[in-house]
C-alpha positions as a Python dict, from the first residue, in 0.01 Angstrom:
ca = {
    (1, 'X'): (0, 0, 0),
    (2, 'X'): (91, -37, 335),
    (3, 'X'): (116, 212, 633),
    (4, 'X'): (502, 315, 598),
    (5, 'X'): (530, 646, 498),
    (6, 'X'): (678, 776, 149),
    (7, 'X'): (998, 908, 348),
    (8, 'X'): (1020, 568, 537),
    (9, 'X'): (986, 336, 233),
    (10, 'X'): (1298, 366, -11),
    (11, 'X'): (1525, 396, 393),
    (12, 'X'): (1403, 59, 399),
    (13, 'X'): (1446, -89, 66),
    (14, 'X'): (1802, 75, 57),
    (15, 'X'): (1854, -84, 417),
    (16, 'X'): (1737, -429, 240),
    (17, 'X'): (1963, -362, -55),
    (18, 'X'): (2268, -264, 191),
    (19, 'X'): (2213, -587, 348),
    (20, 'X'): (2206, -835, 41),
    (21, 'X'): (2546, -626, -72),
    (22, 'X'): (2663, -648, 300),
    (23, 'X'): (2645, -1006, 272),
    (24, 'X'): (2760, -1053, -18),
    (25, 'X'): (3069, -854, 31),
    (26, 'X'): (3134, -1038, 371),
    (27, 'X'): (3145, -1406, 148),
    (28, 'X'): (3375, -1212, -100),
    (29, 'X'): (3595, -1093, 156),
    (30, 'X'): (3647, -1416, 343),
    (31, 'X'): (3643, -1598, 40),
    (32, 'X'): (3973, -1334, -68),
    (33, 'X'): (4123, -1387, 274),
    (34, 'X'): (4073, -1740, 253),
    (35, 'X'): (4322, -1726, -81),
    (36, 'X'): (4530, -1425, 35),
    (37, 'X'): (4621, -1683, 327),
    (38, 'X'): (4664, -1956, 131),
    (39, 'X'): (4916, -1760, -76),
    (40, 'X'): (5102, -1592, 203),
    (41, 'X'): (5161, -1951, 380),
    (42, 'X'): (5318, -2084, 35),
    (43, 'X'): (5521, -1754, 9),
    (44, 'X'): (5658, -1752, 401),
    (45, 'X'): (5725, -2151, 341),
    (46, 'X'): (5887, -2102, 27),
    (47, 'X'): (6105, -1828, 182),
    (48, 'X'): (6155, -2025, 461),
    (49, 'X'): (6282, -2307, 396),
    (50, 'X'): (6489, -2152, 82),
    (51, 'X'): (6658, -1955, 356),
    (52, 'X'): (6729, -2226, 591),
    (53, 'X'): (6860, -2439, 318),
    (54, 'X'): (7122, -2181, 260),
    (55, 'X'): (7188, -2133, 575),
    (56, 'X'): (7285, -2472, 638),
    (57, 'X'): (7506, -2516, 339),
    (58, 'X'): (7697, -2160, 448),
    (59, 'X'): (7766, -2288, 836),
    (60, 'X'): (7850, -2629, 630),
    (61, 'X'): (8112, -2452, 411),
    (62, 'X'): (8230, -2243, 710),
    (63, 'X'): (8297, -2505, 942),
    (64, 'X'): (8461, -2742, 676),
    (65, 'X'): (8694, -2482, 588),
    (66, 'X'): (8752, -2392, 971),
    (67, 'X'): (8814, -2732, 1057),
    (68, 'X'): (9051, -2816, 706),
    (69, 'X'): (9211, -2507, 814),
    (70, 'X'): (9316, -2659, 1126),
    (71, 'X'): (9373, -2980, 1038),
    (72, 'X'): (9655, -2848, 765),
    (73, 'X'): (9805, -2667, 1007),
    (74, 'X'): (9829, -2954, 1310),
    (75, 'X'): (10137, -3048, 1095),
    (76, 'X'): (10316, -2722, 1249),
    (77, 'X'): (10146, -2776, 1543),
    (78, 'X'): (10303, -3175, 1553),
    (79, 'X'): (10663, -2972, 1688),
    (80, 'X'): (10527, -2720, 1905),
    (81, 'X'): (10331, -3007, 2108),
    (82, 'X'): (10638, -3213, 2104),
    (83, 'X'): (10847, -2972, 2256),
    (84, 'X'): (10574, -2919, 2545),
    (85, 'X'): (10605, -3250, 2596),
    (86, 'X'): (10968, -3257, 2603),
    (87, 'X'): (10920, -2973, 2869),
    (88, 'X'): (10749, -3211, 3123),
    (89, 'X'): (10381, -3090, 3012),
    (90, 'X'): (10160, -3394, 3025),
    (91, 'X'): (9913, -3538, 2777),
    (92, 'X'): (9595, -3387, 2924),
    (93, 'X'): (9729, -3036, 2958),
    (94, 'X'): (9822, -3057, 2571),
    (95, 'X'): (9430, -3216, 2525),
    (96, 'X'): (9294, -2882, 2697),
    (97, 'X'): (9559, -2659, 2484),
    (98, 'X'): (9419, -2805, 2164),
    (99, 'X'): (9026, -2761, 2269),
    (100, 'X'): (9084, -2385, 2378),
    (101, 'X'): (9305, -2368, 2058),
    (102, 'X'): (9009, -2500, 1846),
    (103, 'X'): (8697, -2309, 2085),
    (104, 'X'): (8901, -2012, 1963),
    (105, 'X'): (8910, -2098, 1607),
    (106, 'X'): (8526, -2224, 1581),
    (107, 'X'): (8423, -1978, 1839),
    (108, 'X'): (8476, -1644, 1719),
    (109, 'X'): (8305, -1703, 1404),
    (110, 'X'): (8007, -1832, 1559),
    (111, 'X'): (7973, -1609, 1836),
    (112, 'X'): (8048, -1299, 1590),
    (113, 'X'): (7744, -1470, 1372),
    (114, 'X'): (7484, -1484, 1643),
    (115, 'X'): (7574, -1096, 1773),
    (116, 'X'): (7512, -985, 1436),
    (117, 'X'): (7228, -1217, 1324),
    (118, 'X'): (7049, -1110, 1679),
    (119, 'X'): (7125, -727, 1611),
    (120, 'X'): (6935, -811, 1237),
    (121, 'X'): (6619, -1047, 1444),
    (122, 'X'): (6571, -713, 1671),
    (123, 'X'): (6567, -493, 1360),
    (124, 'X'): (6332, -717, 1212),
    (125, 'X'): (6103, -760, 1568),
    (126, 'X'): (6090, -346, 1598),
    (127, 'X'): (6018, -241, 1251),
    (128, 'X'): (5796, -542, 1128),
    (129, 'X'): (5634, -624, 1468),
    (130, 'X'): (5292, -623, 1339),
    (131, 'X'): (5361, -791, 976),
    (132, 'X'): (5458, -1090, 1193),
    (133, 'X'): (5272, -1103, 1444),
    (134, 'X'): (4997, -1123, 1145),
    (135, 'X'): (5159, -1287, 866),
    (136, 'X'): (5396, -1535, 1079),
    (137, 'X'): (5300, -1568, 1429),
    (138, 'X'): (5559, -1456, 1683),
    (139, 'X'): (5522, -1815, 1881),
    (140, 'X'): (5573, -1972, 1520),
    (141, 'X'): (5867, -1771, 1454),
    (142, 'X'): (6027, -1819, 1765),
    (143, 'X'): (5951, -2217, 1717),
    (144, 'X'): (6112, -2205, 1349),
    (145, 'X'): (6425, -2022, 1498),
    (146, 'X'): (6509, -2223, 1769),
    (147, 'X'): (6477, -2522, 1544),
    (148, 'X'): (6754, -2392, 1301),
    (149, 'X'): (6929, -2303, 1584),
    (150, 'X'): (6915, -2659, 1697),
    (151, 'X'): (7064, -2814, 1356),
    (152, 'X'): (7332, -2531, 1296),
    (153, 'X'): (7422, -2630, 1648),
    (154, 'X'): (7429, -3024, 1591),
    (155, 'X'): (7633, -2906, 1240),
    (156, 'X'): (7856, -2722, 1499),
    (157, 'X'): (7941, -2962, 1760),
    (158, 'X'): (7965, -3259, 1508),
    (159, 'X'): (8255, -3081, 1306),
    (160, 'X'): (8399, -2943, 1638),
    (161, 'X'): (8426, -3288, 1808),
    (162, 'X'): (8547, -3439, 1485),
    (163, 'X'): (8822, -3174, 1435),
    (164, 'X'): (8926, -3192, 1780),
    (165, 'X'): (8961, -3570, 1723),
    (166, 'X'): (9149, -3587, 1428),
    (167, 'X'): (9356, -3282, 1552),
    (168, 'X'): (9476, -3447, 1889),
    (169, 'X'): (9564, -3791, 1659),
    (170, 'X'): (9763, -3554, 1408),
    (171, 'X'): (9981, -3326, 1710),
    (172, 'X'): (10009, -3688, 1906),
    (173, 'X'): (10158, -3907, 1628),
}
């Protein structure tokens, strides 16, 4: 035997054992974070892009009924503008009535939609701060808004401008 004393000998052997299941609950552990990372990132991209899908199609439906909305109505409009004319207004004046007409129209709902969808992103910063910053990534959160920010608003201004074409056509025919 050697010189380690009876108290002295099983401390060791359980330090030895401790160690061996240390280890081998370290390569179980990453291994299980390895996987439970794997299946969050499927999950959040999943989510994600399910989300921004509908997103897209409800600004789509919301702007084609906003701008159908004013295009059926430019009929009405046709007299009103004629009679400004009539009045002495000129053409460019009746151009800037029809875009602050039409800023109105697309503008409320938008700016009515990013009030209450950046009351919802603070709720969601304050109570799930840590989830994200984990899970998510606040830099890749912030990078994934601002790029569905960037096609709603390409949606926005290509309906706007085409409304605002077709609308000054319709009230100067």
């Amino acid at each position: 035997m050697s010189n380690v004393s009876w108290n002295v000998k099983p401390r060791a052997v359980n330090r030895k054992r401790q160690r061996s299941l240390t280890d081998s609950l370290v390569t179980y552990n990453i291994t299980m974070r390895t996987i439970e990372v794997n299946d969050n990132s499927a999950i959040i991209f999943i989510m994600q892009t399910g989300l921004t899908y509908s997103a897209i199609i409800l600004f789509v439906t919301c702007f084609t009924i906003l701008a159908l909305q004013q295009l059926s109505d430019s009929g009405k409009y046709k007299y009103r503008f004629r009679v400004l004319r009539n009045m002495g207004v000129e053409e460019p004046h009746i151009r800037k009535l029809i875009l602050k007409q039409l800023a109105v129209w697309f503008g409320v709902p938008v700016i009515l939609a990013l009030i209450l969808a950046g009351a919802f992103l603070v709720f969601l910063i304050v109570g799930f701060h840590m989830q994200i910053a984990v899970y998510i990534g606040v830099q890749r959160l912030v990078q994934q808004l601002l790029i569905v920010l960037a096609i709603l608003g390409a949606l926005l201004i290509s309906y706007f401008i085409s409304t605002w074409v077709l609308f000054n056509k319709s009230a100067s025919a």
